[in-house]
PLY file of the C-alpha trace (Angstrom):
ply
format ascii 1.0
element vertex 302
property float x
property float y
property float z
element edge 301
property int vertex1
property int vertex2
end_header
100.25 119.05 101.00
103.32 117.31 102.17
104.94 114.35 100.86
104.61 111.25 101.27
107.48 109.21 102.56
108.43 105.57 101.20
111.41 105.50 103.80
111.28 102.49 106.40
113.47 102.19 109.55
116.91 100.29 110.20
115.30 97.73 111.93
112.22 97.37 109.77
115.09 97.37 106.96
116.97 94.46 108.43
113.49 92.57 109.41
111.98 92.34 106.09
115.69 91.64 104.78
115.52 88.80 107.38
111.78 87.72 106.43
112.56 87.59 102.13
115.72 85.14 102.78
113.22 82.72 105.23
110.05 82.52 102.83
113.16 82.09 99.70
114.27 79.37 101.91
111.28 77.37 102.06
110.22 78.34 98.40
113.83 76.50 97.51
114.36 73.85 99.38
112.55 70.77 100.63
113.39 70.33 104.14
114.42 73.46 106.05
115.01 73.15 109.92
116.01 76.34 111.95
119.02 75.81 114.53
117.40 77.24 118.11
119.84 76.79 121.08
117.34 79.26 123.42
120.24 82.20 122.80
119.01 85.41 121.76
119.93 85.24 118.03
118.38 82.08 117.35
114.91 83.74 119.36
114.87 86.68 117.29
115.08 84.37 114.31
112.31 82.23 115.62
110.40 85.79 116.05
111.35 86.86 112.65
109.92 82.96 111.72
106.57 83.37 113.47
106.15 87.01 111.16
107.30 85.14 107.88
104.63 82.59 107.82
101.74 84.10 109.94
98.92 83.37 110.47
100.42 79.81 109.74
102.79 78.05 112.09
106.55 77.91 110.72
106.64 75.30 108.13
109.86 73.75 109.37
111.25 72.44 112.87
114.14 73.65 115.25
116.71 71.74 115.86
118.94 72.05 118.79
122.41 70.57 119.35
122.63 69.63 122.70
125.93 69.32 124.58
124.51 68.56 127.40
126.79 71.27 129.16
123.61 73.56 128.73
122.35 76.59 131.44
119.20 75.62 133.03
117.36 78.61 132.00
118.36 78.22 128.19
116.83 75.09 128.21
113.64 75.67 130.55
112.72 78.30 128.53
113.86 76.85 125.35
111.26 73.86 125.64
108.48 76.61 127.04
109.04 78.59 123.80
108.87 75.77 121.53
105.74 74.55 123.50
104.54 77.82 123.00
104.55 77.78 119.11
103.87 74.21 118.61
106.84 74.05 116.08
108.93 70.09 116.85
111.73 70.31 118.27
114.52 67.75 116.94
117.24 67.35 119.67
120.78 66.11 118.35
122.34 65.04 121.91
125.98 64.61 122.08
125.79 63.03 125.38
123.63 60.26 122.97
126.95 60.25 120.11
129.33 60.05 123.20
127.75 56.61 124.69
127.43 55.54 121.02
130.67 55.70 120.37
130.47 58.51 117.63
132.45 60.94 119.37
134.77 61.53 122.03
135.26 63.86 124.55
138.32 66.04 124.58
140.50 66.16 127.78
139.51 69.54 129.03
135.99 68.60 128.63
134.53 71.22 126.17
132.50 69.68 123.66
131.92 72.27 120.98
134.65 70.84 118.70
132.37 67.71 118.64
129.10 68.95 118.02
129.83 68.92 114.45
130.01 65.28 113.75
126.54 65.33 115.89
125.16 68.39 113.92
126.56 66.68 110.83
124.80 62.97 111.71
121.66 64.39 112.28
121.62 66.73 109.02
121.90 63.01 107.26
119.66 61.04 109.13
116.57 64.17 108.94
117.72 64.77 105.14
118.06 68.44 106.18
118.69 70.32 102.88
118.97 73.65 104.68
119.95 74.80 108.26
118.94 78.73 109.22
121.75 79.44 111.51
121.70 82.96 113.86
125.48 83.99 112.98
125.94 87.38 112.91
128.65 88.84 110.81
129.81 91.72 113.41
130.60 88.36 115.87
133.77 87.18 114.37
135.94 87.44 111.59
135.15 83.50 110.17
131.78 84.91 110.01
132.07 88.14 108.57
133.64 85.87 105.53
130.46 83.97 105.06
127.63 84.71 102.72
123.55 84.46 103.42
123.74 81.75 101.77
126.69 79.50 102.67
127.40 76.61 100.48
128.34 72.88 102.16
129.69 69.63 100.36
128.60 66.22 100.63
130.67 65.70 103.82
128.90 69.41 105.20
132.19 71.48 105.01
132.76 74.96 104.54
135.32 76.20 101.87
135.53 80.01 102.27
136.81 80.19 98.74
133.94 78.48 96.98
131.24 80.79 97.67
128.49 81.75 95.75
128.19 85.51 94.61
125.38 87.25 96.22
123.88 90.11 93.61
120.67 92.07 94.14
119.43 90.01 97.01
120.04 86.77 94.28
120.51 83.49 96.85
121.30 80.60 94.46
120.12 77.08 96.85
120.99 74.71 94.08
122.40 71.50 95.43
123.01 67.86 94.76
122.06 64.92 96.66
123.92 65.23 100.32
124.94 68.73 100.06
123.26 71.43 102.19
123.04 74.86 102.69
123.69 76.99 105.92
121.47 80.15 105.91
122.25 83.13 107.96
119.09 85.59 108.16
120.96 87.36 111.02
124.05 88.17 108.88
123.54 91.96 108.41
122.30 92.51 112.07
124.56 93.88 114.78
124.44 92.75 118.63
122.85 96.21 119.18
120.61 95.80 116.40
119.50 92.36 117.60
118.64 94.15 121.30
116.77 97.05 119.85
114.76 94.36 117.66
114.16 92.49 121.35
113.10 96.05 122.98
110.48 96.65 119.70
108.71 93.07 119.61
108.68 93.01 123.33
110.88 89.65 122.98
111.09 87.35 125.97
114.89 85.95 126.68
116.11 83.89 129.45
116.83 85.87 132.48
120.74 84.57 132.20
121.01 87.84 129.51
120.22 90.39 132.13
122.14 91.12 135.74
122.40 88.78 138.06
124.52 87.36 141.57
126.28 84.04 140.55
129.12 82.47 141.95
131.89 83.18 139.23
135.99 82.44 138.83
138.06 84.64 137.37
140.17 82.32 134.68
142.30 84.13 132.50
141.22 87.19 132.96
137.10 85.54 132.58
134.08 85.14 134.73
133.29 81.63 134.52
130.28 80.64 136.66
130.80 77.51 138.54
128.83 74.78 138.10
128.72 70.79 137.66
130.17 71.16 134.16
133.16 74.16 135.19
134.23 73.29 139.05
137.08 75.19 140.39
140.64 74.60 139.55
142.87 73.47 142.54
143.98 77.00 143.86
140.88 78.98 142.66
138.60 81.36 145.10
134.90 81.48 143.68
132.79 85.05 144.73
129.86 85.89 144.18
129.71 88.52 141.29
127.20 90.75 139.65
127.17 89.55 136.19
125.34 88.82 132.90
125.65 86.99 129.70
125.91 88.39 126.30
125.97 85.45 124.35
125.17 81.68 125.66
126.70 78.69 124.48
127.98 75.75 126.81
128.46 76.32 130.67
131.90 75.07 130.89
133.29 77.58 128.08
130.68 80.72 127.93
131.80 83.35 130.36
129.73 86.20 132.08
131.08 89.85 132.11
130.29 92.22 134.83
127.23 93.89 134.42
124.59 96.16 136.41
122.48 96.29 133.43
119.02 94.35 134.82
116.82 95.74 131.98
116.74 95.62 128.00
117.24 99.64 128.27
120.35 99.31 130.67
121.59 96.45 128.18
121.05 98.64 125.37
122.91 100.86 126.50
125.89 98.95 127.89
126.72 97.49 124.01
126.34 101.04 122.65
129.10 101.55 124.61
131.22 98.18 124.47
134.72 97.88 121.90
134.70 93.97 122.08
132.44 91.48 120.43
129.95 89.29 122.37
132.49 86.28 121.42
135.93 87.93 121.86
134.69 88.65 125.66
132.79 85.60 126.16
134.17 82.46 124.84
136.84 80.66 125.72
136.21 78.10 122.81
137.38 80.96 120.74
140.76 81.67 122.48
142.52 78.73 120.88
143.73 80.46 117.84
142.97 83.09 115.90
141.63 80.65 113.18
139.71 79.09 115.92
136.05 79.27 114.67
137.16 79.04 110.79
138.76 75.89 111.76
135.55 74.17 113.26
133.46 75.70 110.85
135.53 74.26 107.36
134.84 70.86 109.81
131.06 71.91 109.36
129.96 73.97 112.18
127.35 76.34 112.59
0 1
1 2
2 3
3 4
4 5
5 6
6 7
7 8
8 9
9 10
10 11
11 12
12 13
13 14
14 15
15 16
16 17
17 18
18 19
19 20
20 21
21 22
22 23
23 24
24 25
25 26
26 27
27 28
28 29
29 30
30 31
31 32
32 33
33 34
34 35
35 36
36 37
37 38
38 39
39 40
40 41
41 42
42 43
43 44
44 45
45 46
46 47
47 48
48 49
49 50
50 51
51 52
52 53
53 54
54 55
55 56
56 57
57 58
58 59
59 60
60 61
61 62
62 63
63 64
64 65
65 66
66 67
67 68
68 69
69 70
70 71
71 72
72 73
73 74
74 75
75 76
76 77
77 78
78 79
79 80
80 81
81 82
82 83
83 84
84 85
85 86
86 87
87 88
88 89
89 90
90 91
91 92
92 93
93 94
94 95
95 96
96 97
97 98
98 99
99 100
100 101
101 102
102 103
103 104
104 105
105 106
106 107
107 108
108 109
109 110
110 111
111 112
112 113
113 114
114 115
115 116
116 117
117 118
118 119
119 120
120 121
121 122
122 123
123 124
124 125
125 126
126 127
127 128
128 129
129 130
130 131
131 132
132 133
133 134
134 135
135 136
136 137
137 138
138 139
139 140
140 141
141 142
142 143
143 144
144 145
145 146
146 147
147 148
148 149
149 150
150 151
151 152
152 153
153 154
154 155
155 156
156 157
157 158
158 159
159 160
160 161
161 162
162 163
163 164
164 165
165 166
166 167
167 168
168 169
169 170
170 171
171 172
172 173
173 174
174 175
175 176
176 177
177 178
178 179
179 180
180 181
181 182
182 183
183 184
184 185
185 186
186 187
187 188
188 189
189 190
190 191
191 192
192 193
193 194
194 195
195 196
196 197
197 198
198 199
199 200
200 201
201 202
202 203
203 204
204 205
205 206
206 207
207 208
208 209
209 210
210 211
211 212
212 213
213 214
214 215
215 216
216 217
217 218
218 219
219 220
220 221
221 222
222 223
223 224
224 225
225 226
226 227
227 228
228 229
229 230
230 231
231 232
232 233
233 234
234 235
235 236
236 237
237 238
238 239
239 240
240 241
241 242
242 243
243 244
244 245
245 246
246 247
247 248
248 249
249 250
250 251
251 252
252 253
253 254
254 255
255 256
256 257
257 258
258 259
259 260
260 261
261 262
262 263
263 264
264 265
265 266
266 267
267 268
268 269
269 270
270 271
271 272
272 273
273 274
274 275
275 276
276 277
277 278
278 279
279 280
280 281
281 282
282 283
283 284
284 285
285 286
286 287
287 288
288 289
289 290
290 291
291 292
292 293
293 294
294 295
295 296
296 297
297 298
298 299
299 300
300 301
């Protein structure tokens, strides 16, 4: 008679991983919301929500930070998803904080660097005690610092020296009055483990992920696609190139990378085979310094 086996799968590893730190979440803390921007990390982590809690609907809402620099398909199919699961969805507009007079826009017109007094304003006025984010550590090296559990003060700032240790799959959410708690489900997953986890639940994503004809520039050595929120430069030829996205964030600083692969399986294979993160080839609001993203997140960014 042979033995049975008690082994489980990478994936089915990283899932139930995923699934223990969401259910500890809303055993700990009293109002949870889950960040959802339409991108592919934060719909796995809405999948991985939807298995958590079933048969009942997620117990918390999603919460998107809107720059209003957004690709149309993110955001079509981020309101059909939502629709889809009946979850609320609690919309923190920067366009809103910019006529307000809360923030202002920088002179080369990205607004990342000021989502984080919007994120920050709207943690406050919801009384969000903690925010399930869909970093990955394999993204960037700010990240790679950061526990499951990531620890923010009063005024929602990161300090990558006061972290909390992390033993046995021990999360300690204790927290005072105005401090919060940024929780990373994703942290252990890789880009190729997020896509494998897409082509096993059968995961819908916005068509922006797979190949595609859009009118790009090349800008340092980037495919920007050009649109209302990134026009060409004076001196700039647009073509029409066959591209895709491997991460989405804001039109005017996400770039596309050339790309035949059209289905999961072809994408699959593509970051089997890629040296370069998702971010390092795609975002420009990274390029600023190499302390870029620690910078805006000790300011309290995702």
């Amino acid at each position: 008679m042979s033995q049975p086996t008690y082994r489980v799968s990478h994936l089915d590893a990283l899932e139930a991983e995923s699934i223990f730190v969401m259910r500890e979440v809303v055993a700990e803390f009293e109002r949870p919301v889950l960040l959802f921007s339409g991108g592919k990390d934060s719909i796995v982590m809405l999948r991985l929500a939807e298995k958590a809690f079933a048969p009942a609907r997620i117990p918390f809402p999603v919460m998107h930070v809107d720059t209003g620099h957004n690709f149309p398909e993110v955001l079509e199919f981020r309101d059909r998803r939502v629709a889809e699961l009946g979850v609320q969805l609690v919309v923190a507009s920067v366009p809103e904080a910019l006529e307000a007079g809360l923030v202002r826009e920088s002179p080369d017109g990205m607004r990342n660097r000021i989502q984080t007094p919007v994120l920050l304003d709207a943690v406050e006025k919801y009384r969000f005690d903690a925010l399930f984010g869909g970093a990955r550590r394999d993204e960037e090296k700010a990240r790679a610092k950061e526990r499951v559990f990531s620890f923010r003060d009063e005024f929602g700032q990161w300090d990558p020296k006061n972290q909390r240790p992390e033993l046995w799959a021990l999360y300690n959410g204790r927290v005072h009055a105005a401090e919060s708690i940024r929780v990373f489900p994703l942290s252990n997953w890789t880009e190729l483990d997020i896509w494998h986890y897409v082509a096993r639940e059968r995961v819908a994503l916005p068509e922006i992920y797979f190949a595609h004809d859009r009118e790009v520039v090349d800008r340092d050595g980037m495919l920007y696609a050009v649109n209302e929120h990134l026009p060409r430069r004076a001196g700039e030829e647009s073509f029409v190139g066959r591209v895709r996205y491997r991460t989405v964030g804001d039109a005017s600083c996400t770039a596309a990378v050339r790309s035949d692969a059209d289905t999961i399986e072809n994408v699959i294979a593509e970051v089997a085979a890629t040296r370069i993160t998702e971010r390092g080839a795609t975002r420009g609001d990274d390029k600023f310094s190499e302390a870029a993203m620690e910078d805006r997140k000790r300011e309290g960014y995702f």
